[in-house]
Structure formats: structure tokens, C-alpha cells
C-alpha positions as CSV (number, residue, x, y, z in Angstrom):
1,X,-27.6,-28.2,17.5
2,X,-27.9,-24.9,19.2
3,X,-29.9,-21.8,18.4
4,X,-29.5,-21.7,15.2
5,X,-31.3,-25.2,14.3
6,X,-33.8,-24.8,17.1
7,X,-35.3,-21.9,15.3
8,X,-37.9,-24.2,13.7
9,X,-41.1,-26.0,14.6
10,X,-40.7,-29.6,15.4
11,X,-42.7,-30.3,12.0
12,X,-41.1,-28.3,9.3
13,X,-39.1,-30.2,6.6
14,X,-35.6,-29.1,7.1
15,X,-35.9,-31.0,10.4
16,X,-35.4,-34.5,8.4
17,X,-31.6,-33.6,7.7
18,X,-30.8,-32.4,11.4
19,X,-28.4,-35.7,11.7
20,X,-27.3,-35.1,8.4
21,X,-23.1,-35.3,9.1
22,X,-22.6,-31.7,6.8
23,X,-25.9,-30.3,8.3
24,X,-24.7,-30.8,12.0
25,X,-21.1,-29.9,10.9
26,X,-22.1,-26.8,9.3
27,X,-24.9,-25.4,11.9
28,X,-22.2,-26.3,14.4
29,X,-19.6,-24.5,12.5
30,X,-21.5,-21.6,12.1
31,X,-23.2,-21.1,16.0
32,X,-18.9,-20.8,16.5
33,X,-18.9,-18.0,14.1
34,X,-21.5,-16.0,14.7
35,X,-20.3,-15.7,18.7
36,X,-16.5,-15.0,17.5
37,X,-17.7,-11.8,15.4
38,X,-19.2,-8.6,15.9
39,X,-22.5,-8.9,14.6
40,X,-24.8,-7.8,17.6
41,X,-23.8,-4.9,17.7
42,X,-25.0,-3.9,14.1
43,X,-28.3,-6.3,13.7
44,X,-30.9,-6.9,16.0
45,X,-32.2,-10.2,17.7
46,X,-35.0,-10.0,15.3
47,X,-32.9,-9.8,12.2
48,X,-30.6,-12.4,13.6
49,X,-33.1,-15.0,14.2
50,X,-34.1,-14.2,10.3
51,X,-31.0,-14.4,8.8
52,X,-30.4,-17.7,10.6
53,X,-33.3,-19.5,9.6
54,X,-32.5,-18.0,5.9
55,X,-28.5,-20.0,6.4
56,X,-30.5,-23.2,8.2
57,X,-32.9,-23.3,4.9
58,X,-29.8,-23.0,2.6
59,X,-27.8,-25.6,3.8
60,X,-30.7,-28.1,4.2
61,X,-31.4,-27.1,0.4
62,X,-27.6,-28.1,-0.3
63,X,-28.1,-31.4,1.6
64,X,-30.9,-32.3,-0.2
65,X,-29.5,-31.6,-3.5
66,X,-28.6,-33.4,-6.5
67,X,-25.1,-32.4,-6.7
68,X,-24.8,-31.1,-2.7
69,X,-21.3,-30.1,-3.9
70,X,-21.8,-27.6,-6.8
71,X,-25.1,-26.1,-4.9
72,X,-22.8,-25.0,-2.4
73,X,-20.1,-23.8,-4.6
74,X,-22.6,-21.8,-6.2
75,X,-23.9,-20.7,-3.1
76,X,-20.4,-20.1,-1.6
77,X,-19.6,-18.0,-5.1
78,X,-22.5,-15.6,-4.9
79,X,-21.8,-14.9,-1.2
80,X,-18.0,-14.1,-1.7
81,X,-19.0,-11.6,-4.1
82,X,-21.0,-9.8,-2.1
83,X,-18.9,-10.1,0.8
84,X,-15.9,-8.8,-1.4
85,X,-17.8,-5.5,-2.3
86,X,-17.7,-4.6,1.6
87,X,-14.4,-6.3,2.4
88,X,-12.0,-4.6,0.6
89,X,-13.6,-1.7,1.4
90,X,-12.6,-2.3,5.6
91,X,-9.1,-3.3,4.8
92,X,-6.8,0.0,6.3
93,X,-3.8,1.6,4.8
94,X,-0.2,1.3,6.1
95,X,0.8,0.9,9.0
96,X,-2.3,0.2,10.4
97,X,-2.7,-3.9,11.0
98,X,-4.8,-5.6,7.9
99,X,-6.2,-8.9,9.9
100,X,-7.3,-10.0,6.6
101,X,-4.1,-10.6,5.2
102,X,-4.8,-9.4,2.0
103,X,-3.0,-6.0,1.8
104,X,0.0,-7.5,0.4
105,X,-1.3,-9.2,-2.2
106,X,-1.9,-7.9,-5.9
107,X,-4.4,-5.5,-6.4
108,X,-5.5,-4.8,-2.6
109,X,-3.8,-0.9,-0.9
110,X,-6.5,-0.2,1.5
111,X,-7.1,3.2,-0.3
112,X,-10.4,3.1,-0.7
113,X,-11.7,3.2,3.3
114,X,-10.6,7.3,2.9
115,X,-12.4,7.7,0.0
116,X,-16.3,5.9,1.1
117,X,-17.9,9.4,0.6
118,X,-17.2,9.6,-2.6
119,X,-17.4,6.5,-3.2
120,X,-20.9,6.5,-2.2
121,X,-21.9,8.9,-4.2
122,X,-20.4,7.2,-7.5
123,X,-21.3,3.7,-7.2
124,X,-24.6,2.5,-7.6
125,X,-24.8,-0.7,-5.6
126,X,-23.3,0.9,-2.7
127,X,-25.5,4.2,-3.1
128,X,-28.6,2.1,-2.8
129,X,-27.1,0.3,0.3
130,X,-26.9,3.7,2.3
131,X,-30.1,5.3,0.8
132,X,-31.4,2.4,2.9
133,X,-30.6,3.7,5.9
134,X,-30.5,7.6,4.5
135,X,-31.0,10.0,1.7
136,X,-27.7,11.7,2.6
137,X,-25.1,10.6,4.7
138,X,-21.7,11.5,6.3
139,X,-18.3,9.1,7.0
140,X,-19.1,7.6,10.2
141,X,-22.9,6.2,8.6
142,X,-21.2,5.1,5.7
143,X,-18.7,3.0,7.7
144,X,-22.0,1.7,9.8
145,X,-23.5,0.1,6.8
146,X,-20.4,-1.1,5.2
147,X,-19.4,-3.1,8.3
148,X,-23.0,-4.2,9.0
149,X,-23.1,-5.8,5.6
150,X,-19.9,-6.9,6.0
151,X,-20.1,-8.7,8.4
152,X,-23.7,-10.1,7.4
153,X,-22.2,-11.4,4.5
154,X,-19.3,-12.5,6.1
155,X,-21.5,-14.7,8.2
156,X,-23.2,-16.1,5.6
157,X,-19.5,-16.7,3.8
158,X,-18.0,-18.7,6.6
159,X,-21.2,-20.8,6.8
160,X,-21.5,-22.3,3.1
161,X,-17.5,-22.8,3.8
162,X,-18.3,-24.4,6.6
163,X,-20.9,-27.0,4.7
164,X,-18.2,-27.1,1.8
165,X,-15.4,-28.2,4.2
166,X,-18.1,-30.7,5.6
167,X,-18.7,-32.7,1.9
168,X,-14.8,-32.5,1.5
169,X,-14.6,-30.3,-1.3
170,X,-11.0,-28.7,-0.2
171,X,-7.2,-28.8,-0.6
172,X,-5.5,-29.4,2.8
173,X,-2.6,-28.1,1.1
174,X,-3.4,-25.0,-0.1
175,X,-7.0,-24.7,-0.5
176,X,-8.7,-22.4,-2.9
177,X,-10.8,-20.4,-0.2
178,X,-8.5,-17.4,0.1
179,X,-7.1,-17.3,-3.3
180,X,-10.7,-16.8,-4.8
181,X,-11.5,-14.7,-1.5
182,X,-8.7,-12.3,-3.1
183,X,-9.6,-12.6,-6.3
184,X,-13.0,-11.4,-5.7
185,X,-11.5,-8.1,-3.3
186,X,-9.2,-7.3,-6.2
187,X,-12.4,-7.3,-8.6
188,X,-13.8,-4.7,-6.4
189,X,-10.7,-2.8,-5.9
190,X,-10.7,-2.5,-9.3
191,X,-13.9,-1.8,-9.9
192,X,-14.2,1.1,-7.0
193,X,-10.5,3.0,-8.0
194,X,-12.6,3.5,-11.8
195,X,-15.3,4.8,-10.0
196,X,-13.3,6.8,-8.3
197,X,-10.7,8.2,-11.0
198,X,-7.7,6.1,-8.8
199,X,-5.4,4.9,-11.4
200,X,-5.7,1.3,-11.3
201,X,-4.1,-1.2,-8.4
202,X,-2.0,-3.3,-10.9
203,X,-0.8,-0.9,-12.4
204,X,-2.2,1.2,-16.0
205,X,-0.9,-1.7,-18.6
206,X,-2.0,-4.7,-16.6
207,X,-5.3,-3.6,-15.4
208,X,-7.6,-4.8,-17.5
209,X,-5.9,-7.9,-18.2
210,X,-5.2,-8.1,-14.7
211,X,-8.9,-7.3,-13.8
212,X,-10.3,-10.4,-16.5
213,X,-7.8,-12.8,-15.2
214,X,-9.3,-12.6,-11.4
215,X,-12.9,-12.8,-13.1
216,X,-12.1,-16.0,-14.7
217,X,-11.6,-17.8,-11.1
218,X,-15.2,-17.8,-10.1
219,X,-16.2,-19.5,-13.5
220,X,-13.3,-22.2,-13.2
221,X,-15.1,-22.6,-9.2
222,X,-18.1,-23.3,-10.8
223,X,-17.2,-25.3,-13.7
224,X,-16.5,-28.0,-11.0
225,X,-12.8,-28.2,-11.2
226,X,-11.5,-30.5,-8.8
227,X,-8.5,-27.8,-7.6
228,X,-9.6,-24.3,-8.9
229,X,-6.9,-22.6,-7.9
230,X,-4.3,-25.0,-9.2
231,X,-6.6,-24.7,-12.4
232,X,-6.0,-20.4,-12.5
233,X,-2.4,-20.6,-11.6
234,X,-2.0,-23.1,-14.6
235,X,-4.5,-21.2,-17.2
236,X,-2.3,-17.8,-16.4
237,X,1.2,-19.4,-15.9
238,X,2.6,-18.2,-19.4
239,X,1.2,-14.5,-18.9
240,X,2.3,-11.7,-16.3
241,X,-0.7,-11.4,-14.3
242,X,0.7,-10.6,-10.8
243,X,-0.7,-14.0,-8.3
244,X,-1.2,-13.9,-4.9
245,X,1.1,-15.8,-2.4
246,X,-0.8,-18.5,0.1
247,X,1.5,-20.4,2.5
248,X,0.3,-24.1,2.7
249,X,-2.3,-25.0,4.9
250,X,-3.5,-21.1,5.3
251,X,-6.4,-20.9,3.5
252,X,-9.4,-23.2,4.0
253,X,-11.5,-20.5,6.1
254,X,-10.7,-16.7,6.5
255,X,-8.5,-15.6,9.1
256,X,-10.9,-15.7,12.5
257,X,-11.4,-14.1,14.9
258,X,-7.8,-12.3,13.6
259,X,-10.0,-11.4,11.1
260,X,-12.3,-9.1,12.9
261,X,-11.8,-6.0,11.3
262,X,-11.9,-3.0,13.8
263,X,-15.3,-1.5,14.1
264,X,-14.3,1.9,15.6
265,X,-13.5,4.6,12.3
């Protein structure tokens, strides 16, 4: 199993589901990840080795759940969200390439990569994030924390994908993954241009309605809907919220290793 489930003692409990089919899937998965992205260069060997045996523990917690399959969407949920925070704050402006794909969809400019200072200084989450590191700092440590947790989280993202692709829970024709990936970077977009003063993404008379309607797709995800996204799209067919555009078949995982953000500011 690699590494990343040889981390452990030959005793521990988690060892029990090693042939577990998701389990192997998912630690396979994720060993594939880990060496497609940049993450050595912002964590160290020690923090690595952590952080895996904090994923290994997770998905043997999902295995051995009651419902393995809402564990991990709620997992899976609470990971997007905090990758979102960071991720829409990588995604560059025009004409710069976005391999994330989701600079043409509703509610995503990549605006807000010029504006991380301020940012910083006006949103709590992401002040605490840098007071980490420092009590005051300039662009080019701001952009080393955001893509550090970035791509931490992204890690972590890809992996409880990984054991939801493994207990089936997708649409091979177009699968939920990306929509509610976007859904969650508009949130944040939104959130982060009112921080900011920006006048709103969607526009000033959508925003809000806008803003509530890409909230709602984490509940339906966790109310156990069988096709979540099919689920939105119906809930919000009679309104005008603007919808995101997914060809079929592009969104069970992220865009990798396209989606490796640049690293350099």
C-alpha cells in the first residue's frame, strides 16, 4: 500500500481494513496525488508523515462506519470548504491560464489574487492563517500560506474523493464533484469581494440570491440525495440563478495535475 499505509505499527487497529477494496483504492489513489502535486516544497517530511496518518485514520473511520457513504460525504463537504477559501483565492485573472477551469463559470474573476493584502487584513479566518506564520506580512508570504493550505487541503480533498469514487457514490455522466467544487469557490468569492468593498461577482441584484442558492448545494450533498447536482439544477430551474456549465464525463475529480496552480507570484 505504499508509504502512506505503512506509516503504522503492525498492531494498531486501522491495519484490520488494509484489504478493505475502498481502503486499498483510496490509499492507492491518494500516494498518486500526493506525488502529482506540489506539496514538498511547502510542508516538511515531518508534517507529511502527520497529515498522512491523519487521511489513513479518516478513511479507516469511513470504512468502518455505519453509513461509510454519508461519513465520507460529510467528510468530503467539510474539506471542500476549506479548500474553497484558498482555491479561489489562486485562480489568476485574464489572460493568464486558470487550470482549474473555474474562471468561466458564475461567480469566479480571479480578482481577488491582487487584492490578498487587503484581504488579509479584513478577513478573520485568513488573518489568523498568516498570524501563524507572522504578525505582519507582505504579498509574497501571503501567497506562501495560501498555497501551502491549498494545497494541504487540496490533498486531503482528492483523497475523501478518492474513497467516495471507491463506494460508488458518483455520476459517470456528469458527476457532482465540480459542480459543488464551484459552488463552494463562488461562496468564497462572494464572501471575500464583501470583505473587500468589490461589488458582487453575480452581479448587485442577484447576489444574495445568487450567494444562498450555491449554499444550498452542500445541504442537498448531505441530505443523501442520490444526484445532488441534478437535485440543485431542479430546486433552482424556475429562478435566474446563473449555473455553471460541466461537459459530461468532466467532473468526478479536479482537473490533475492540469490543476496545479503555479506556485511562482
Amino acid at each position: 500500500m505504499g508509504w502512506l499505509g505503512k506509516i503504522f505499527g503492525r498492531h494498531t487497529a486501522a491495519q484490520k481494513n488494509r484489504e478493505n477494496p475502498v481502503m486499498r483504492a483510496t490509499v492507492q489513489k491518494s500516494a498518486e496525488i500526493y506525488a502529482q502535486i506540489p506539496l514538498t516544497e511547502f510542508i516538511s517530511e515531518e508534517e507529511r508523515s502527520q497529515l498522512s496518518r491523519q487521511l489513513y485514520l479518516e478513511i479507516n473511520s469511513i470504512c468502518n462506519a455505519a453509513d461509510p457513504v454519508a461519513t465520507c460525504r460529510e467528510r468530503l463537504a467539510t474539506a471542500m470548504l476549506k479548500m474553497a477559501s484558498y482555491q479561489v483565492l489562486m485562480i489568476p485573472l485574464p489572460p493568464e491560464n486558470d487550470p482549474s477551469g473555474l474562471r468561466s463559470q458564475p461567480g469566479i474573476t480571479g480578482e481577488l489574487k491582487e487584492h490578498l493584502v487587503q484581504l488579509s487584513e479584513r478577513n478573520g479566518d485568513l488573518r489568523s492563517e498568516i498570524r501563524k506564520k507572522a504578525e505582519t506580512a507582505d504579498f509574497d508570504l501571503i501567497w506562501q500560506v495560501v498555497q501551502q493550505s491549498y494545497w494541504k487541503a487540496y490533498w486531503i480533498v482528492e483523497t475523501f474523493n478518492a474513497a467516495r469514487i471507491a463506494l460508488d457514490d458518483f455520476n459517470e455522466a456528469i458527476d457532482w464533484y465540480k459542480p459543488f467544487m464551484h459552488a463552494a469557490c463562488a461562496n468564497y468569492e462572494h464572501i471575500y469581494r464583501r470583505d473587500l468593498e468589490m461589488p458582487p461577482a453575480f452581479g448587485s441584484e442577484m447576489a444574495q440570491l445568487a450567494a444562498n442558492a450555491y449554499s444550498l448545494y452542500t445541504d442537498i450533498i448531505l441530505s443523501g440525495a442520490t444526484d445532488p447536482d441534478a437535485e440543485w439544477r431542479d430546486y433552482h430551474k424556475d429562478s435566474d440563478i446563473p449555473v455553471p456549465v460541466f461537459t459530461a464525463g468532466s467532473s468526478v475529480s479536479a482537473n490533475q495535475p492540469a490543476n496545479a496552480v503555479q506556485t511562482d507570484s
